[in-house]
NUZAVEX-310080 format. One record per residue: x, y, z of N, C-alpha, C, O in turn. Coordinates in steps of 0.05 Angstrom, whole numbers, plus 5000, padded with zeros to 4 digits. Last residue first. Layout:
XYZXYZXYZXYZ/...
//
This chain:
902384539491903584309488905484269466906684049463/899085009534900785029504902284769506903884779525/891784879528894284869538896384909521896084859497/887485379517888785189511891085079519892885249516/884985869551886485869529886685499533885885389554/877585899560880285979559882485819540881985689519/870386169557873286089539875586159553876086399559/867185869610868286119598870686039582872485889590/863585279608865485489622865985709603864885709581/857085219587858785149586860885369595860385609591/851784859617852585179615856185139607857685029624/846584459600849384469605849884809605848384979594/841884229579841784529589844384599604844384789620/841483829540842484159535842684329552843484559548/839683479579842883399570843383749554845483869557/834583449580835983639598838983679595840383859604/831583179551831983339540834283499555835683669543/833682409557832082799570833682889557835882809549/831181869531832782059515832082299542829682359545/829081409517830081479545830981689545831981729567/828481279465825981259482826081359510824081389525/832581349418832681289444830881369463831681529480/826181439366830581489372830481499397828581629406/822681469335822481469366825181389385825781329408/819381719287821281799299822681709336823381869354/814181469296815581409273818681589282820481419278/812181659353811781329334812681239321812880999321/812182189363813981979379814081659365815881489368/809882359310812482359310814882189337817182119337/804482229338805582149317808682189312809981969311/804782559383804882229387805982129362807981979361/804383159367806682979376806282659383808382539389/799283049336801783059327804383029340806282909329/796183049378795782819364799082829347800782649347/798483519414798483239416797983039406798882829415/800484069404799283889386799683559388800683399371/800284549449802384339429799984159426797984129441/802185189466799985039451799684839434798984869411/805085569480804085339504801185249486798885259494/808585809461806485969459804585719476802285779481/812785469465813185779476811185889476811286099489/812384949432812985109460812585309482812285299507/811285119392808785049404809085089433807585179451/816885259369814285489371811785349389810185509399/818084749375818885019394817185189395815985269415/816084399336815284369368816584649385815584719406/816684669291813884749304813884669330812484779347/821784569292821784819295818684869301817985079312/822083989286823784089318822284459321821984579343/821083959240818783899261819883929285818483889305/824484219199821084319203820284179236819084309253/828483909212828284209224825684279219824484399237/826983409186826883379222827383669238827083709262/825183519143823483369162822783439186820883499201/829783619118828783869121826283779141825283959155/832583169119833883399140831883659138832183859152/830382769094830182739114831783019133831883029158/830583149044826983179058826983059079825083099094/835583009022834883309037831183299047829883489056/835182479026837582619053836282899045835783039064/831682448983831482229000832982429033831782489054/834382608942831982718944831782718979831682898995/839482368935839282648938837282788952837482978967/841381838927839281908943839082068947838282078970/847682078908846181788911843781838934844381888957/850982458911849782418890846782278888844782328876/854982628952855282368930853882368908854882298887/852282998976855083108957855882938948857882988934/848982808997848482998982851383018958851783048934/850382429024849682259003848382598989846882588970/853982809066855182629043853582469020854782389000/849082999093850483199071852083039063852183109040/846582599115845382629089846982899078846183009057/850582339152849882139136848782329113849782289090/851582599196853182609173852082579160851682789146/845382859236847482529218848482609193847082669174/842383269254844883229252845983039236847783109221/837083079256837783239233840683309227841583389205/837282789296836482669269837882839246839282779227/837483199340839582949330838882849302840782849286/832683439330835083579327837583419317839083459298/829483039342829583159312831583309301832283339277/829982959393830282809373830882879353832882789342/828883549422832083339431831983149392833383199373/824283379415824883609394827683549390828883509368/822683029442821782919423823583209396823883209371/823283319496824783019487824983009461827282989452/819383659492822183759491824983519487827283529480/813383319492816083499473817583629471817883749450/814183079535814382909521815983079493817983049480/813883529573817383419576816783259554818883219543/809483779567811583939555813983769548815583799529/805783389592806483419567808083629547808083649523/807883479642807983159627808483179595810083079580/810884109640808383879650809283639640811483619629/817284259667814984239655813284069654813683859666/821684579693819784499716817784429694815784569700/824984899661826684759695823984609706824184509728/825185159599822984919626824384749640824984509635/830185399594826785539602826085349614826185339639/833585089582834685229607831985319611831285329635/832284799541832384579565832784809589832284749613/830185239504828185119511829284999540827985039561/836285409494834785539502831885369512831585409536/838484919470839785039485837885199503837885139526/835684919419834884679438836084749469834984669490/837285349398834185379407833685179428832185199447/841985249384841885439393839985409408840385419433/840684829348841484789374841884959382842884869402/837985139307836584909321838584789344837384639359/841285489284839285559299837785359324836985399347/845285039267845885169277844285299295844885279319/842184829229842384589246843584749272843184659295/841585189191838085019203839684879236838584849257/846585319167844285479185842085419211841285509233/846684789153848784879169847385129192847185149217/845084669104843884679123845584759147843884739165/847484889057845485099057844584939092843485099106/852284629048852684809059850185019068850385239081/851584228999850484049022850484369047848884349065/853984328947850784238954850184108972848783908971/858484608958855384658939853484558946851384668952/860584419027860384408997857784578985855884648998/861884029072861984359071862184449041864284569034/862983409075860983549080858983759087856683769096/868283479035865383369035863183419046861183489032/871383839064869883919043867383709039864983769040/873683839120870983879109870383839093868183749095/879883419104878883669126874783649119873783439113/881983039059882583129093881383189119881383099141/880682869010882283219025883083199041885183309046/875282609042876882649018877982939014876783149015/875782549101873882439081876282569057878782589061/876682459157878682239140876982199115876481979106/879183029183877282789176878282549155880282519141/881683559224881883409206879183129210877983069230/886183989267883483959253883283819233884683919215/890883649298890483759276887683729275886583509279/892183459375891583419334890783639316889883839328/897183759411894383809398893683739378894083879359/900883299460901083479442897783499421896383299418/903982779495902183069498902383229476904783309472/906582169494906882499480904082659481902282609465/905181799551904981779514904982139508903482309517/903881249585905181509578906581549551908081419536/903780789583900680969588901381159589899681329596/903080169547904680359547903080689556901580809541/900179789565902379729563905179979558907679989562/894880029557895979859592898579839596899679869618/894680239505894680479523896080369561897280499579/895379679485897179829483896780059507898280059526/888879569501891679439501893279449501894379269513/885280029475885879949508888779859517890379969531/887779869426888480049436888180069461890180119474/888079139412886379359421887779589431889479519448/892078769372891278869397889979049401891079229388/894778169343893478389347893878499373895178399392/902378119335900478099348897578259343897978509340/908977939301906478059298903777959320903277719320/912177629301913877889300910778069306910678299315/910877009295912777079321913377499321914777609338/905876779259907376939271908477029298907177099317/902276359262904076359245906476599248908776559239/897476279289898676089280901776129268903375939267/896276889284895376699310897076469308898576449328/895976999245897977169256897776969293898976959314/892676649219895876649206895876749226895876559241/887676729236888876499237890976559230892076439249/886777339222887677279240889076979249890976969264/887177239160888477379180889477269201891677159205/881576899161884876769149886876999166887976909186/878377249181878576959190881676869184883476799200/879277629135878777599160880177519179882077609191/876777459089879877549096880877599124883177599131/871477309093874177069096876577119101878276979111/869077809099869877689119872077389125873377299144/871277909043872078099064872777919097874777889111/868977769004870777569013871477659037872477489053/864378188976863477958987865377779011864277669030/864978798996867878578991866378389000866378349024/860579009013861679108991863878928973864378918949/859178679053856578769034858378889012857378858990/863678429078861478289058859778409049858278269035/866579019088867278639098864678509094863478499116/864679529091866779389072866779029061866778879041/862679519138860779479116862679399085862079259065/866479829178864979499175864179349154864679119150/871080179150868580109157866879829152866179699133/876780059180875380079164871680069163870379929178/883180279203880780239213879680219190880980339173/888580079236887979979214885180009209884079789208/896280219262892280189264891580249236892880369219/900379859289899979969267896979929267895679729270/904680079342902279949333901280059313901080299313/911379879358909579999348907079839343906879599340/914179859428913579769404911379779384909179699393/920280349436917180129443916480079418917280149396/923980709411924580499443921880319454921680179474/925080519345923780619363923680549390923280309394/927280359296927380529307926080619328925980869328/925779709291929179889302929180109302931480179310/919479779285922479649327924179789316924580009326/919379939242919380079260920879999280922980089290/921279309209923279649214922379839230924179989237/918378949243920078999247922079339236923479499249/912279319216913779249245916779209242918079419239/913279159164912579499166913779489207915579629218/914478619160916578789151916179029158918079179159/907978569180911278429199913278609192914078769209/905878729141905078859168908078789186909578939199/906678399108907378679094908178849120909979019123/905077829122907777959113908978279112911278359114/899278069123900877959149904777959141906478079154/897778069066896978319090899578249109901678379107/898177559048900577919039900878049058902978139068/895977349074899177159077899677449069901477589080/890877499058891677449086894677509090895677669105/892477458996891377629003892477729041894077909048/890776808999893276908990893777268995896177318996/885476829028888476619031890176809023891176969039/882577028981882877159007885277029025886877179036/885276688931885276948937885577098961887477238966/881676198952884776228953886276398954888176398969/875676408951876876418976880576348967882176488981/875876528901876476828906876376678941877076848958/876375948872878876128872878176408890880276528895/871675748900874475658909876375788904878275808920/867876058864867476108904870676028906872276208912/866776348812868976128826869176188858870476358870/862676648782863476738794865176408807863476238809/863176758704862276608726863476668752865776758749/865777418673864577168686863476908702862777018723/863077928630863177808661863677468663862077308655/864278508603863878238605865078138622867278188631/865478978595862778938614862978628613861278518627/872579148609870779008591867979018615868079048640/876179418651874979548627873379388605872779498584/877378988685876579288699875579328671873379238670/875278288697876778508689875678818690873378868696/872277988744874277848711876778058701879178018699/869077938784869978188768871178158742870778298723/864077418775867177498781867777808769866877888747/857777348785859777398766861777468780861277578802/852377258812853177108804855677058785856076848773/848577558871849977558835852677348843854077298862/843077648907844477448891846177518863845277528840/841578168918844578068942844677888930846977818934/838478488895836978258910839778148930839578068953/837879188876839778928885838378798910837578888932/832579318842834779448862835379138862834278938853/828079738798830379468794832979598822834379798824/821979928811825180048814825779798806824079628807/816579818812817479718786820879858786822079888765/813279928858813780028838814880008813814380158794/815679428901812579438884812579648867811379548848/821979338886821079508895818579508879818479568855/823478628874824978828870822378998877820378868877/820478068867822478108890823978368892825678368910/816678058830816277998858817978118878817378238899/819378138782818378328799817778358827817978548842/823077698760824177818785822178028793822878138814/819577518707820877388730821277508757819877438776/818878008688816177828694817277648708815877598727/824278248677822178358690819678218701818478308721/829577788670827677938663825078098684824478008706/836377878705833077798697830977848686830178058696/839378428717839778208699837178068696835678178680/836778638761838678788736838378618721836478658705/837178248800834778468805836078598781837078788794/841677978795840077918787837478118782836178118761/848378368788845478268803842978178784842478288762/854278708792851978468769850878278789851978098802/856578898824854679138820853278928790851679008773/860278588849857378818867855678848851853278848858/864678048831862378328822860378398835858378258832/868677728868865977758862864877918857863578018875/874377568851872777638872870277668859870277608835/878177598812877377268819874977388846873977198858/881578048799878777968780877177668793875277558782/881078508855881678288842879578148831877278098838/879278928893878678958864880278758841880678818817/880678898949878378758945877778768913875978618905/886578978957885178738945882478628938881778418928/887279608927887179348939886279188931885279158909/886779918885889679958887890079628905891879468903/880979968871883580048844886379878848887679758832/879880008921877579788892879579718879880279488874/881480008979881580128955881079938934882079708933/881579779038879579889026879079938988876979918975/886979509037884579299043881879509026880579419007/890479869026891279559016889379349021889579109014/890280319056889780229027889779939014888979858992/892180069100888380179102887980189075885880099065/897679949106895979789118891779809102889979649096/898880579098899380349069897080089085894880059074/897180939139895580929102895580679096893580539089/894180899192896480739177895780759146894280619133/891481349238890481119211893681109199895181299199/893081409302892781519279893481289250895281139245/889981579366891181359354890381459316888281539306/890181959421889081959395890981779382893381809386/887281929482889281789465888981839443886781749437/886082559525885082389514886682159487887082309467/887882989564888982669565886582489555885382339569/886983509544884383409558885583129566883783009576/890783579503890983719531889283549541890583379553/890782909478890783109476891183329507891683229529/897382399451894782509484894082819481895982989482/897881969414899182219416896682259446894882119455/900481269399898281429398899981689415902181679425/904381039349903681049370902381239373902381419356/905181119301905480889306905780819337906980629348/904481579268902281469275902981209288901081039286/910481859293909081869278906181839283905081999298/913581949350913081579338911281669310910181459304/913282489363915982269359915882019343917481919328/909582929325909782699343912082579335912982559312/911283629337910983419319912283149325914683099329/905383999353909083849359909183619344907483449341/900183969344902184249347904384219346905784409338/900483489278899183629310900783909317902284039302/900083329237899983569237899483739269898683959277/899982709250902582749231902383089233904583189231/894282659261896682629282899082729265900082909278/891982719221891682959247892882919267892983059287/893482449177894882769177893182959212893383189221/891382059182893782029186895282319191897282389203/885582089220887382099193889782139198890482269218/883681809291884481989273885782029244888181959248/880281559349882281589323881581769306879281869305/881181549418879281599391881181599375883581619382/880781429484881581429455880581539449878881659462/877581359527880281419542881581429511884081439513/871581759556873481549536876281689538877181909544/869481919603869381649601871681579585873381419591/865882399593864682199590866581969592865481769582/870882769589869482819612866982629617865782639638/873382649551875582579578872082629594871382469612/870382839517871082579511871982489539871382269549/870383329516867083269522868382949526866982809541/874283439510874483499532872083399540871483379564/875683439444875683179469876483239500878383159512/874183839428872083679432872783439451871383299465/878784219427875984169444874584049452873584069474/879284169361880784179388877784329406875784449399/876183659322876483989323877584029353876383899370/875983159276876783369298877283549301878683669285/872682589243873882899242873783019270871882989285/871282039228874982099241874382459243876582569246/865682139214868682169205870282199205871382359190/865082099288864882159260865682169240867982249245/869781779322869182029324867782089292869382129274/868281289361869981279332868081569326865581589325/871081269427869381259408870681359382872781469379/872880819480873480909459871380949447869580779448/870280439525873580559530873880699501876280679497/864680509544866580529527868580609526868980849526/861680079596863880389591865380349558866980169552/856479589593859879729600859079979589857080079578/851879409567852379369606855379439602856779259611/850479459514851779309517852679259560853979079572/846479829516845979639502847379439512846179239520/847080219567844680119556844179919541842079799545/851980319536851880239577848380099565848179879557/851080599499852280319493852380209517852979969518/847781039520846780789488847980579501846780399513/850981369542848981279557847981049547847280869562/855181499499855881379517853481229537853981009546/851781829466853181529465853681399478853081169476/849882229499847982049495849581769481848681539485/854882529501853882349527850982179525849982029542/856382649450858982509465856282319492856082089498/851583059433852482699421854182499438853782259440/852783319474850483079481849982909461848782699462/856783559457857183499480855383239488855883049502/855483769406856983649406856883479441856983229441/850884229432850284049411852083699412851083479417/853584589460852084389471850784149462849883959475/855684909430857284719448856984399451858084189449/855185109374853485109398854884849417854684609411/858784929329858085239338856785299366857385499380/859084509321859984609344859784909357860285029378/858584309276855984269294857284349325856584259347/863284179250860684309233858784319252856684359241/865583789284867083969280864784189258865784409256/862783299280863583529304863383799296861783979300/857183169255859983229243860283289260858083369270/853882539278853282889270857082909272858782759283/851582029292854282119272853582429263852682499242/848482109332846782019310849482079293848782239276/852382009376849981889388848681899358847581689354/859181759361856782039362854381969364854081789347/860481059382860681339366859281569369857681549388/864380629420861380719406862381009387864581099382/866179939431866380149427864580349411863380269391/868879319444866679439430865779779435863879779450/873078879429873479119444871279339429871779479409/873278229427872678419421874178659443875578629463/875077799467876077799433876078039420877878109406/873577599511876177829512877477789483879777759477/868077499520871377349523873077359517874577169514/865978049523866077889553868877609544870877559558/865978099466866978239487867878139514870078149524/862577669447865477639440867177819462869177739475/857677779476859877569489862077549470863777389478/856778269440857078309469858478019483860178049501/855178029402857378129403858478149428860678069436/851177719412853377619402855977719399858177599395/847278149425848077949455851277789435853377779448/846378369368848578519390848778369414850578459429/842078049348844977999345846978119358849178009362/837077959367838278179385841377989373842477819387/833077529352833177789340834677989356833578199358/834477109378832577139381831877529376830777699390/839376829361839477049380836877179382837177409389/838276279333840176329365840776679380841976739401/833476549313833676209333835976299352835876359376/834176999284831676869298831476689306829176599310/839177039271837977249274836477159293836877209317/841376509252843376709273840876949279841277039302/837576339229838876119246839576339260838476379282/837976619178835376609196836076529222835076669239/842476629165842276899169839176799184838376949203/843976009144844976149160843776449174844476479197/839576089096838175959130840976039146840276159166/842176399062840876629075839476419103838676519124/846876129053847676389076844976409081844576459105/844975669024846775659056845775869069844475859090/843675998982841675838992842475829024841175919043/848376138957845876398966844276218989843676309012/850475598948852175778962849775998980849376019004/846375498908846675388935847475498959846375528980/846975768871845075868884844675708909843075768926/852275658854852775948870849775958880849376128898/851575148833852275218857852175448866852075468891/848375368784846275258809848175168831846975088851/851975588757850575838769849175598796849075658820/855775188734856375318744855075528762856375648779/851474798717852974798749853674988753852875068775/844874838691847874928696848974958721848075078740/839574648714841874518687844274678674845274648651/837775008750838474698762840774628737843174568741/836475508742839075478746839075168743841075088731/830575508776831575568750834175548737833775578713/831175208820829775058799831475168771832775048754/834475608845835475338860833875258824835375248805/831276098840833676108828836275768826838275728814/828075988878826975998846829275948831829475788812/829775958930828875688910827975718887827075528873/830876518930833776248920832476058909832975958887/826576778938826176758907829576498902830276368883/824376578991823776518963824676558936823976428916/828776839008829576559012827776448984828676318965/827377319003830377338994830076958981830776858960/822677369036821877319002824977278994825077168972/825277409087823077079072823677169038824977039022/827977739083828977559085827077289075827377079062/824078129095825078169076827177899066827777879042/820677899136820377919103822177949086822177839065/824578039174823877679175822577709138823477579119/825978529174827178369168826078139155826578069132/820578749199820278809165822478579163821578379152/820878559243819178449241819278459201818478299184/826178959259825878559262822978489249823378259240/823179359256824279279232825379109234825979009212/819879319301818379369276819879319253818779259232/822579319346821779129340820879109310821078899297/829779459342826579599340825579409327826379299307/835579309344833979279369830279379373828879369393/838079569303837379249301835879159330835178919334/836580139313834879979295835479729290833879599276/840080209355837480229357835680089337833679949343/844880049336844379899356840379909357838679729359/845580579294845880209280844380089316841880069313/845681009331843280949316843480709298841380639287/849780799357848080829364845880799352844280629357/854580419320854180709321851280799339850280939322/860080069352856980039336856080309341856780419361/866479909335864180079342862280019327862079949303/871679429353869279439329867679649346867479589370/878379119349876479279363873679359341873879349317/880078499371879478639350877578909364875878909382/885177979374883578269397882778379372884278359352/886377279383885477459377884177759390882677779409/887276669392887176779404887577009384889176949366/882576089370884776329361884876519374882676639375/879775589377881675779408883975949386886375929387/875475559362877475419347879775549361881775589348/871475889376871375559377873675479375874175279388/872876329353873876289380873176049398873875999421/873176329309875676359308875976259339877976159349/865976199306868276029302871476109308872675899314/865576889319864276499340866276369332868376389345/867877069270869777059305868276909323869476789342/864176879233866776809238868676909258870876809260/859077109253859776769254862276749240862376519231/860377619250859477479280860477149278861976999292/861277779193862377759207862577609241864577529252/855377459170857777339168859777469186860577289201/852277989211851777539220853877559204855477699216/853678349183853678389214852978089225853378009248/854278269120856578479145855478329168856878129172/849378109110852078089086854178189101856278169088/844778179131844677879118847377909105847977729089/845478679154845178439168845878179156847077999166/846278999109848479149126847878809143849978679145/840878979081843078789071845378749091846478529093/837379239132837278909119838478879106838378629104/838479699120839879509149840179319141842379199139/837779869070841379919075841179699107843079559115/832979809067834379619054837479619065838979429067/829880269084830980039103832079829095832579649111/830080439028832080599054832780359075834980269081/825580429011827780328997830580349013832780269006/820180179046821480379044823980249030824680019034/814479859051817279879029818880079026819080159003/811180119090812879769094814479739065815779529063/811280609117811180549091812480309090814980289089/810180839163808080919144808480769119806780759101/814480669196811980629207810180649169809380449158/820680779175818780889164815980719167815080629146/827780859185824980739203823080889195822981119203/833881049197832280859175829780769180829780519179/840481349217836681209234834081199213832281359217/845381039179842681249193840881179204839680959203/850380599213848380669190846280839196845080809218/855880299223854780469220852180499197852080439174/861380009256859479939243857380159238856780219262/868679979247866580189239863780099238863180099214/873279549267871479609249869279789253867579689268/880479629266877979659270875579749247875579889227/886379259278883879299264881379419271879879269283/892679469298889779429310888979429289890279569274/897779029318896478979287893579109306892378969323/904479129348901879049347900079209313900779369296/911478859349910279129345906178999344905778759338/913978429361915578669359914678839360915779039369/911877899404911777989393913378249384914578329404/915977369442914777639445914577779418916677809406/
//
């Protein structure tokens, strides 16, 4: 019998990315690497763990708007290019390389993965990689789980109830839709919470969510088990809370393992390195230099630019050796909880998916090795799914999390800042308004309901975390404020067209074309009335 449980989870996530008008958008690049480097290597190493009868529980969210766009035909169709020219340019890199070993294996290596990535996309899943997941689920490896219908902040987007509420129930509608189940759990935006919200949670279904270490560690009472068991809000919803040392020791460049010199350099690429008359083909028809996903260097060291060869055998021994830490560290962090505690602890562990080969080429080997050790090799240690624990243990401390996120600080600031605080207004009015339109038309024409759906959309769009953090990163600045000023310009003419009953049908088709976010979508999910404020339970 194991002493204490190991959850891992993975985060899969990415904005709604889809530009009809422009077959090079630089943007749809984030799916197509997020596929060929995260979402097939991880798949084809839990196929195999479970060829190879490792018994294993892992839990993993797909974010809605990630499900939608590996399921739109149009960017299966940009994939297959973007992937052909990938393959063309290995065989360039196969000739050009031929009279050094050291690089013309690593272009082999490139070579493998990318007919692996055709094989898994377009032969055995016939472009719907989520059926793969979906039978890890069904044979009880996975535990698949969803998120905020477009990752809109809660806790910044609550001003209007109703806003937050039909993220909670359009997720939930998605993943019944994608995957044929109930999500027993969703991965709440950036981990962030605001008391309340999981009343929208109890009342769709979910029986979790997680949290930073400080929103269980700050609740109203202060939890008995720490984060090493989950806490229950008034609403009896599970809040399970992040394990620093476990989460640093995989994510962090500086402090973990993925920033060992025997791993593989991100950021030395060929699309950089090559000359220009060589690689244009394959980098942005404008002449941008962006990452092709072939490099060919080891980190080596933190403060020299000098690089070298990249060694596949030492940075998989690494992930080996790496595995054997993780799993040691986790046992000793278990057994001393058991002795203090009358159950047995679970140490949660969440990261974002994307970590595990698009960022940490080895990520997914670390994986694999993991779990084989704790499968093989340990008597003190088990995975398990929070479902899994919640069966085993279903009474659990009542008490209120802490307002909190798991971005930097803690709490808002990232996405409540200089330069991200001016939309807050826009997004504010705009569900206000969306609020008001679903309660006006109890009864509209054909072509009212196409645009009160279609406004539903823009509203969501305009919600996604996603562009007040790449505001306040830095990185695509332009890019996240013209997709948020886009989607309030065009929610705000469909209102006004609304109301003055004069809508612009060539133009709404167009925005159903290029904007066409869950195709099933009613608008009616706003017209919720929500109860009268009362107090809170006192817990």
């Amino acid at each position: 019998m194991p002493k204490g449980y190991l959850a891992l989870v993975l985060h899969a996530h990415l904005p709604y990315v889809r530009h009809p008008e422009d077959p090079d958008a630089l943007e749809e690049r984030w799916l197509f690497e997020g596929i060929t480097e995260t979402y097939i290597p991880l798949l084809a190493k839990f196929e195999k763990l479970v060829e190879d009868g490792v018994d294993f529980r892992l839990t993993m969210s797909f974010s809605p708007t990630l499900t939608s766009m590996l399921l739109d035909p149009l960017l299966q169709e940009r994939y297959y290019v973007y992937l052909s020219k990938l393959r063309e340019l290995i065989y360039k890199e196969l000739d050009r390389t031929y009279g050094d070993p050291r690089f013309h294996r690593l272009a082999q290596m490139y070579h493998y993965l990318v007919n692996q990535c055709f094989y898994y996309f377009f032969e055995k899943y016939a472009g719907n990689l989520l059926t793969g997941y979906r039978r890890l689920q069904e044979a009880g490896r996975l535990e698949l789980i969803t998120c905020g219908a477009t990752h809109a902040y809660f806790p910044l987007n609550g001003l209007t109830r109703q806003a937050v509420r039909a993220q909670v129930a359009l997720a939930v509608e998605n993943h019944w839709r994608v995957f044929g189940s109930q999500p027993q759990g969703m991965w709440l935006p950036e981990c962030a919470y605001h008391p309340g919200d999981d009343e929208f949670l109890a009342e769709f279904g979910i029986r979790y969510f997680f949290l930073d270490t400080h929103g269980v560690l700050f609740a109203s009472t202060r939890p008995r088990y720490g984060v090493y068991a989950p806490i229950v809000t008034p609403a009896g919803v599970a809040a399970f809370g992040r394990d620093v040392e476990s989460s640093k020791q995989v994510w962090s460049a500086d402090e973990g393992y993925p920033g060992d010199f025997d791993y593989r350099e991100f950021y030395r690429d060929i699309g950089y390195d090559l000359d220009y008359d060589y690689i244009k083909d394959y980098i942005h028809p404008s002449g941008i230099r962006l990452h092709t996903g072939i490099k060919y260097y080891r980190i080596t060291g933190k403060k020299s630019e000098w690089k070298e060869p990249y060694v596949p055998e030492w940075a998989t021994e690494k992930a080996a050796i790496h595995a054997g830490n993780f799993m040691f560290n986790r046992e000793r962090q278990v057994e001393y909880l058991a002795s203090l505690m009358d159950r047995k602890p679970i140490v949660v562990a969440p990261y974002d998916a994307e970590l595990f080969g698009h960022w940490w080429f080895e990520g997914p080997q670390f994986l694999d090795f993991l779990l084989r050790k704790i499968h093989y090799d340990s008597k003190i240690l088990k995975t398990a799914t929070p479902s899994d624990y919640l069966a085993e243990y279903p009474r659990n401390q009542v008490t209120e999390p802490c307002i909190s996120s798991w971005g930097h600080k803690g709490y808002h600031e990232v996405w409540l800042e200089g330069s991200n605080d001016w939309i807050y207004r826009h997004l504010h009015k705009a569900a206000e308004r969306m609020t008001e339109l679903a309660r006006r038309f109890t009864n509209p024409t054909a072509e009212q309901e196409r645009a009160l759906n279609q406004a539903a959309r823009e509203l969501l769009l305009a919600q996604a975390s996603d562009w007040a953090f790449i505001m306040k990163t830095g990185t695509m600045v332009n890019y996240a404020i013209r997709r948020t000023k886009n989607h309030i310009h065009n929610f705000t003419r469909l209102y006004e067209q609304l109301l003055q009953n004069q809508l612009d049908l060539h133009w709404l088709q167009e925005l159903e074309i290029n904007n066409n976010l869950f195709p099933w979508l009613n608008y009616r999910i706003y017209a919720w009335e929500a109860p009268p404020q009362k107090a809170r339970a006192s817990v």
